[in-house]
C-alpha positions in Angstrom: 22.4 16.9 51.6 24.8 15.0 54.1 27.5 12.9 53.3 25.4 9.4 53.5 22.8 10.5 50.9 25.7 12.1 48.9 26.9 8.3 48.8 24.0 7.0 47.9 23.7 9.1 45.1 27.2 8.5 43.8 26.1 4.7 44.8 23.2 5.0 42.2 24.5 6.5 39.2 27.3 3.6 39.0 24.7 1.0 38.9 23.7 2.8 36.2 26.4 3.1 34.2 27.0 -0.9 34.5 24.4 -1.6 32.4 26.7 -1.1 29.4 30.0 -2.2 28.3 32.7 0.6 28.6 36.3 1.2 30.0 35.6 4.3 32.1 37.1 3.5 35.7 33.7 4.6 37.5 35.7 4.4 41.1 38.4 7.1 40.0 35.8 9.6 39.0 33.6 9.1 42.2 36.6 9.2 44.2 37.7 13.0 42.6 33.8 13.8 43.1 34.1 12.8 46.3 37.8 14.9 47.1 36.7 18.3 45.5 32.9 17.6 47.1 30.9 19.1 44.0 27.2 19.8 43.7 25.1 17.2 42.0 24.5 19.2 39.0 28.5 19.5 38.7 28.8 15.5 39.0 26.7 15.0 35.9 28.2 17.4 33.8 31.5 16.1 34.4 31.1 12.3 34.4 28.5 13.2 30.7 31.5 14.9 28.9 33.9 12.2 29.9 32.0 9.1 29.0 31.5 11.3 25.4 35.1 11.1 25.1 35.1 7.7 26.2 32.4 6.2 23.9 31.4 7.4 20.6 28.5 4.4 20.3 26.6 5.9 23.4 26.9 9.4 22.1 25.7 8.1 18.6 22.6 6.6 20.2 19.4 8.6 19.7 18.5 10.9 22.6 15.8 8.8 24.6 18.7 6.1 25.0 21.0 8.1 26.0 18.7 9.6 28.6 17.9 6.1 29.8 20.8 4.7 29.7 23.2 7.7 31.4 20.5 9.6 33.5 17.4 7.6 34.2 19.2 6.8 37.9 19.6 11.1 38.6 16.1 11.5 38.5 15.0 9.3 41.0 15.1 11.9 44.1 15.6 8.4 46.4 16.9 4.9 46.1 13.7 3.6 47.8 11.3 5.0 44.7 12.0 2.0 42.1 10.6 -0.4 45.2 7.6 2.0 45.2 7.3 2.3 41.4 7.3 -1.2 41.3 4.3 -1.3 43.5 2.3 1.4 41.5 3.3 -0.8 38.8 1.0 -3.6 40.0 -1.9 -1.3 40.3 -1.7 0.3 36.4 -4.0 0.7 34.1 -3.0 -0.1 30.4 -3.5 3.3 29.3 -0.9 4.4 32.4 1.6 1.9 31.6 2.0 2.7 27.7 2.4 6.0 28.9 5.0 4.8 31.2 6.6 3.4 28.1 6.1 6.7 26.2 7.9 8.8 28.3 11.2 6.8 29.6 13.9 5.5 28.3 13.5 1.9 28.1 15.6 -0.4 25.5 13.0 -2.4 23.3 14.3 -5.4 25.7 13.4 -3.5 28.6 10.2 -3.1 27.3 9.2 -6.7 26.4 10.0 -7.3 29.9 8.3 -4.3 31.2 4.9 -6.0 29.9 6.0 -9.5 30.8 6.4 -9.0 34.1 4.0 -6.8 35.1 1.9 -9.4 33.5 -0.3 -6.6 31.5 -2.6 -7.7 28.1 -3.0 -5.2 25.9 -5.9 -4.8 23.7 -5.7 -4.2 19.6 -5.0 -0.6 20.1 -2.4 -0.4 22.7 -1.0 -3.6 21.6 -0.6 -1.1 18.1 1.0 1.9 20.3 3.4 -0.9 22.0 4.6 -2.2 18.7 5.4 1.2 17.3 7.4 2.4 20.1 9.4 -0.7 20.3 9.5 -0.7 16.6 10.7 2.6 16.1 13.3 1.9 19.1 14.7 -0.7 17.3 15.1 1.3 14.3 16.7 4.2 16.1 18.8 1.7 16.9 20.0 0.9 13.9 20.3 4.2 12.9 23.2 4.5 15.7 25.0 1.3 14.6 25.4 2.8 10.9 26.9 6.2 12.1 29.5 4.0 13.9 33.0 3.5 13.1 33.7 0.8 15.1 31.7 -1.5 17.5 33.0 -3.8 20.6 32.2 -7.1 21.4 30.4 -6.2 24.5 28.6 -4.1 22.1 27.7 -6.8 20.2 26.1 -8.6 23.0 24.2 -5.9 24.2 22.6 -5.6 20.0 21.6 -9.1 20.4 19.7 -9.0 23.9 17.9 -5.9 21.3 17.3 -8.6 18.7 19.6 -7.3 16.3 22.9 -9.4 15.0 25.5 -8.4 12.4 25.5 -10.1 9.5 28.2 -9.4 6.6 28.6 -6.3 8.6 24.8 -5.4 8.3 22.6 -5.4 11.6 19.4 -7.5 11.5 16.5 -7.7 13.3 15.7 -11.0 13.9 13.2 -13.1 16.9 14.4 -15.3 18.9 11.5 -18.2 19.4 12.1 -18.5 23.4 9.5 -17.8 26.4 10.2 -14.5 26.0 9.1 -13.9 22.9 5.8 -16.4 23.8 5.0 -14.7 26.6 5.3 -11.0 25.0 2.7 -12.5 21.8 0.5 -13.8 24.8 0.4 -10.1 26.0 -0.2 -8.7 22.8 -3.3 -8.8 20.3 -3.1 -11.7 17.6 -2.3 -9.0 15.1 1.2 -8.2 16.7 2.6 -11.1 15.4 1.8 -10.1 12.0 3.9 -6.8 12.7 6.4 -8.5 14.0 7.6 -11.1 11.6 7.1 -7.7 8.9 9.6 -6.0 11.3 12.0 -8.8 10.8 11.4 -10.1 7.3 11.5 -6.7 5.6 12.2 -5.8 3.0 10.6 -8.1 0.5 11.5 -6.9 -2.9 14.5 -4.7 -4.1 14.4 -2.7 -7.3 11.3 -4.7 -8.3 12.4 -7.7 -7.9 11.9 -10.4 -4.6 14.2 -10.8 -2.4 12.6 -14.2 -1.0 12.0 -17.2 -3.2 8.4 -17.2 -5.3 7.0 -19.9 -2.5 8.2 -17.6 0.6 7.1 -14.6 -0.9 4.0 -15.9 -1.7 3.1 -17.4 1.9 4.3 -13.9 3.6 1.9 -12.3 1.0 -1.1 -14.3 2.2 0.1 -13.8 6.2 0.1 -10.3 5.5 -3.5 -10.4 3.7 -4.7 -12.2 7.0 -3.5 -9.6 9.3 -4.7 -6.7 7.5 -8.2 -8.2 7.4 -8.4 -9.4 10.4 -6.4 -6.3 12.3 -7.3 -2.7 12.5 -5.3 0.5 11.1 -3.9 1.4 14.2 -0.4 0.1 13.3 1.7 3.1 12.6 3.1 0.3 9.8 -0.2 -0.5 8.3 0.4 0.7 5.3 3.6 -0.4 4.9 2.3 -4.0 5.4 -0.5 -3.1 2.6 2.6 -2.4 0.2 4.0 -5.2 0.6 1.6 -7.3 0.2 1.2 -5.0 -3.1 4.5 -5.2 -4.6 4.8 -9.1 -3.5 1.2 -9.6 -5.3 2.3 -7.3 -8.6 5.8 -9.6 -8.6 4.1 -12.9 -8.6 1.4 -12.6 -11.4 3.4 -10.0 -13.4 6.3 -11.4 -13.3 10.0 -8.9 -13.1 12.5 -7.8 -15.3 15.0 -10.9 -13.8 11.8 -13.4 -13.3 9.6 -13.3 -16.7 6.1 -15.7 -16.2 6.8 -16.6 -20.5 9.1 -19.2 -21.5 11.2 -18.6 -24.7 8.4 -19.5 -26.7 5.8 -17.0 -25.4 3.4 -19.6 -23.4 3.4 -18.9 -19.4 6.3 -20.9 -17.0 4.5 -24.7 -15.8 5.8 -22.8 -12.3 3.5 -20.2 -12.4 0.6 -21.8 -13.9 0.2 -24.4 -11.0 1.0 -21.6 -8.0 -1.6 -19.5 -9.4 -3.8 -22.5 -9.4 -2.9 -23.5 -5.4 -3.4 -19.1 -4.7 -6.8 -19.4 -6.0 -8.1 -22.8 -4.2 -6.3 -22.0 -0.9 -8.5 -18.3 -1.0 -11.8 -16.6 -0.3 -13.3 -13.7 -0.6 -9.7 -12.4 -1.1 -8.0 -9.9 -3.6 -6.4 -13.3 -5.4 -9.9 -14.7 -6.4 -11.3 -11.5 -8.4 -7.9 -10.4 -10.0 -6.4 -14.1 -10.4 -8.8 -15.7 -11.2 -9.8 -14.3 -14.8 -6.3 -14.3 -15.8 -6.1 -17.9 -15.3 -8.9 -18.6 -17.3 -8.1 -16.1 -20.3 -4.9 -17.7 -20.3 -6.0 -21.4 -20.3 -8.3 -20.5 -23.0 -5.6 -19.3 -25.5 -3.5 -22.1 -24.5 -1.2 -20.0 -21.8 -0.6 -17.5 -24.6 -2.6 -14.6 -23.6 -4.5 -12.4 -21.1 -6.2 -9.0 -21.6 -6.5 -9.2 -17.6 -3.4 -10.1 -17.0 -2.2 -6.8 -19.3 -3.9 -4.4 -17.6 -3.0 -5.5 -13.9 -1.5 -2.8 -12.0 -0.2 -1.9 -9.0 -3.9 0.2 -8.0 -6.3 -2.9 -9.4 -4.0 -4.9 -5.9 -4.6 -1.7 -3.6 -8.1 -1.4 -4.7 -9.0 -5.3 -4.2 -7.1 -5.2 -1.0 -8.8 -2.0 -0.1 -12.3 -3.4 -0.5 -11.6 -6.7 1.1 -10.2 -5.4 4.4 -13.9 -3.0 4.4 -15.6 -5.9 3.8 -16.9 -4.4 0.0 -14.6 -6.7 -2.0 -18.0 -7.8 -4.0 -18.1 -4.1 -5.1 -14.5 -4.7 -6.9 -17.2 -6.1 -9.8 -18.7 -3.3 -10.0 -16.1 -1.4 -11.4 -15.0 -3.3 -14.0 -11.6 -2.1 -16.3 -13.6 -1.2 -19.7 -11.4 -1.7 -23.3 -11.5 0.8 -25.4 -11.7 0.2 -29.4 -11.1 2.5 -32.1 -12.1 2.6 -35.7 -10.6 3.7 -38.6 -13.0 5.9 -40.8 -12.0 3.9 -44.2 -14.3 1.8 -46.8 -14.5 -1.2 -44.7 -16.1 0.8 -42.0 -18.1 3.1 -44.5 -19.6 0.0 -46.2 -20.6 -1.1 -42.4 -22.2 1.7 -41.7 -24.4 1.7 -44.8 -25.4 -1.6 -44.1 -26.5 -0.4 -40.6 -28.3 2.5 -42.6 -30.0 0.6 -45.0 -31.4 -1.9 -41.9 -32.7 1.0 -39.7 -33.8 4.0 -42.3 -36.9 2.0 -43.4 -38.6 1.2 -40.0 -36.6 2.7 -37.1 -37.0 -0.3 -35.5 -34.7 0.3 -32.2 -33.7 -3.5 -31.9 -32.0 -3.8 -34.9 -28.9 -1.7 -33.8 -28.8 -3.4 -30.3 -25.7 -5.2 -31.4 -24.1 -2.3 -32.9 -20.8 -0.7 -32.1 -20.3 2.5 -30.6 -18.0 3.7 -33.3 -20.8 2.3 -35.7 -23.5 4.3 -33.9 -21.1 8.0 -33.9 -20.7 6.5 -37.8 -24.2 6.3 -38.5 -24.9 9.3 -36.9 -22.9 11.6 -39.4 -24.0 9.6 -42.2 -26.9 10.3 -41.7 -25.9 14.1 -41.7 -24.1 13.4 -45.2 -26.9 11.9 -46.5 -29.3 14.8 -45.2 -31.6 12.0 -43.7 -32.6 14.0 -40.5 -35.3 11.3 -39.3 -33.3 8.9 -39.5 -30.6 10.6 -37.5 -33.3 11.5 -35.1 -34.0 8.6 -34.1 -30.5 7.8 -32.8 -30.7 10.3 -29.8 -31.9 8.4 -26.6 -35.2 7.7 -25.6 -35.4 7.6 -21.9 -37.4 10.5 -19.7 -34.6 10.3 -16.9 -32.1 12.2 -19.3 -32.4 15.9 -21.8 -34.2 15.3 -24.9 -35.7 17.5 -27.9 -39.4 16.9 -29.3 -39.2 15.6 -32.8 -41.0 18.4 -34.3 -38.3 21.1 -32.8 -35.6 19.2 -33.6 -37.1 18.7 -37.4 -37.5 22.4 -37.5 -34.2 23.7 -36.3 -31.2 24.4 -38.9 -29.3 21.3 -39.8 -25.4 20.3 -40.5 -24.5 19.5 -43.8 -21.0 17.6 -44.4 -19.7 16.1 -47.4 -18.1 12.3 -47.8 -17.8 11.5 -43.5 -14.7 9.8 -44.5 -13.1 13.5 -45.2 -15.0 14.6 -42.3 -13.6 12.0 -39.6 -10.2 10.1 -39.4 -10.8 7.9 -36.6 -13.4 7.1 -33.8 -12.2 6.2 -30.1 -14.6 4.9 -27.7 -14.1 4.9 -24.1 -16.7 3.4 -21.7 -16.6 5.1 -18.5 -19.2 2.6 -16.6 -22.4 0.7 -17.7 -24.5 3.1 -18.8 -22.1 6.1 -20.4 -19.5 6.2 -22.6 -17.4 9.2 -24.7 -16.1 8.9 -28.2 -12.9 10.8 -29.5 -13.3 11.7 -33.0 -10.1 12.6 -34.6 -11.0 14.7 -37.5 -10.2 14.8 -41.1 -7.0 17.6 -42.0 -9.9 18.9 -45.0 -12.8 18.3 -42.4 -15.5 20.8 -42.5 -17.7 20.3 -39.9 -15.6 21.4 -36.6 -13.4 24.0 -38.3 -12.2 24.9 -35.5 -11.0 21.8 -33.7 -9.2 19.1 -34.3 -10.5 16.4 -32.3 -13.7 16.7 -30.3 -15.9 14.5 -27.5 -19.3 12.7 -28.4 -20.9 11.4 -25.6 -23.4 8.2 -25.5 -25.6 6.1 -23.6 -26.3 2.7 -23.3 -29.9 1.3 -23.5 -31.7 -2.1 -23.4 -31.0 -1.5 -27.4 -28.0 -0.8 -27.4 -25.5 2.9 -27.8 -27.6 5.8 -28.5 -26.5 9.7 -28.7 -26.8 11.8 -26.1 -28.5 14.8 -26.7 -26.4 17.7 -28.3 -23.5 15.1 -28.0 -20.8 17.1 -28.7 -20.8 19.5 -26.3 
């Protein structure tokens, strides 16, 4: 290499180091470059290790900004390749330039101008990739600023062409509304401005509780909701956005520890009976109609006292409303409805019951008049039945239907039989748990003296629903 591309070198590597703020004297290290003429490879090496003693913020900085910031200029085998890469640069294709992207170390600045310039739309998935890169960028950024010590004024100003501006000594991300910014959400997918306002917004609830008012929080949960649906999962933050819309959901119908929905005498805050009311008119086919909706009513039916709907809301009812609305299945959410369990004591009340059931059915059998039955009254019956040694009778509480098991009467009448004393030293209590329309399982805690199941304590008996109500399965308990 002669001594005018030597200069030219040397020339290149100082522009470089301009871009940033620091008090290395560039000209005195060229010029003892230049007296003890050392290799290139020598030059870096040396001019590296002093700007690390120089400036602890650059060295802080994650290793794809250093690289852009201190070395991008040394690759570059002539100054005449930018002018061509700038000509390539007219010909790319997107897929080319988010590699370009990918693999050098721009600034998240440098790569909103990057796209602006080169006057390149991206498409929903590439506008994803750019908004992760630049996204994680900025955070890497902020990474660096917390391992510093100390931070410059120049430094300062370089943050804020990033975005990012100190605040009670904590660095924030936050737009800047100018023709930059309009130019890089022309460029982009609609959905990018959904990530974006996230990226600066975040985070929306702390320990529970919200960090923006109940009016904000609830307008960036419904910008979220429209993003999602109307956005693909490409976004590296996708599910970040779904949590948040999530926790900011659970906060305003649930209330928080700090922000209860009840006023002191147990009725529901006049604040959150009318924004539930404006979330439900101002929606659609969204996650607020089928969860909000029935709690309003419940409540305005007990005079804003009560909800069971409202009770059992948690955190997976929002994810699997919001889940089923951005496939486009939220009408499936009623499908699945949350079933209540009950539970009955086996005591005289529910003794008497049952014999009244008994004394209705034994004569005829007539299937109808246990349609409005229980299921605990139907597991009841059952075993009193078995106490009073009626097996007919007990027969014909087993389903009826060819699609499931059943037994012919006349086996059934000839195979060995149970026989249990008083059911109410049998059985202590009776659970029922509906697991969908059609099935359901009843716990049976038994009796301490119980002689039936001497060898369990509690045990599973399984039943099916029919156009006449519960029925047992065959061989239930097992």
């Amino acid at each position: 290499m002669d001594d005018k591309q030597l200069e030219e070198r040397l020339d290149l590597l100082k522009n470089s180091y301009d871009r940033l703020p620091h008090s290395l004297n560039i000209e005195d290290v060229i010029k003892m470059i230049e007296k003890e003429n050392l290799p290139l490879t020598k030059i870096t090496k040396n001019i590296s290790s002093k700007w690390q003693n120089v400036t602890i913020w650059a060295i802080s900085m994650a290793c794809v900004f250093i690289i852009g910031i201190l070395g991008a200029p040394l690759i570059n085998e002539e100054v005449n390749i930018v002018q061509n890469q700038r000509e390539e640069e007219a010909k790319m294709t997107v897929d080319q330039f988010i590699q370009k992207l990918r693999f050098n170390p721009y600034l998240p600045s440098e790569m909103i101008e990057e796209l602006v310039q080169n006057k390149i739309t991206l498409p929903e998935k590439e506008t994803a990739q750019f908004f992760d890169l630049y996204s994680y960028r900025i955070e890497d950024l902020k990474k660096s600023y917390d391992a510093m010590r100390s931070i410059s004024d120049e430094q300062i100003k370089m943050l804020e062409k990033e975005w990012l501006y100190l605040v009670e000594g904590e660095l924030h991300y936050q737009i800047k509304e100018n023709d930059l910014y309009n130019n890089l959400i022309k460029s982009l997918a609609p959905s990018a401005e959904g990530y974006f306002i996230m990226l600066e917004k975040e985070p929306f609830t702390y320990a529970g509780e919200l960090i923006y008012s109940i009016e904000d929080s609830v307008a960036l949960m419904f910008l979220f909701e429209n993003y999602l649906l109307e956005s693909s999962d490409y976004y590296k933050d996708n599910d970040k956005m779904k949590a948040a819309y999530t926790e900011i959901f659970h906060a305003v119908v649930k209330g928080t520890n700090d922000q209860s929905i009840y006023n002191h005498d147990g009725t529901v805050k006049q604040q959150y009976r009318e924004l539930w009311k404006v979330m439900i008119a101002e929606t659609s086919n969204s996650p607020v109609d089928f969860l909000l909706t029935p709690i309003v009513s419940e409540f305005e039916a007990t005079n804003w006292v009560q909800s069971d709907s409202w009770a059992k809301l948690d955190y997976n009812d929002i994810d699997d409303a919001l889940h089923l609305a951005i496939t486009g299945d939220l009408e499936k959410f009623l499908e699945y409805p949350v079933y209540d369990d009950s539970e009955s004591l086996i005591d005289d009340d529910f003794v008497q019951n049952v014999h009244s059931l008994y004394k209705s059915f034994t004569g005829t059998h007539d299937q109808t008049v246990l349609k409005d039955a229980g299921a605990e009254e139907i597991v009841g019956l059952y075993y009193y039945c078995i106490q009073l040694e009626d097996d007919e009778t007990k027969y014909e509480l087993y389903i009826k239907d060819d699609q499931y098991q059943q037994i012919p009467k006349e086996e059934y009448m000839n195979a060995p039989k149970q026989k249990i004393g008083d059911i109410r030293n049998e059985i202590s209590s009776i659970r029922f748990q509906q697991n969908s329309a059609e099935e359901g399982v009843a716990i049976l805690t038994l009796h301490p003296n119980q002689t039936l199941y001497t060898q369990d304590t509690v045990i599973g008996f399984q039943l099916i629903h029919t156009e006449n109500g519960w029925r047992a399965a065959f061989m239930p308990t097992q």
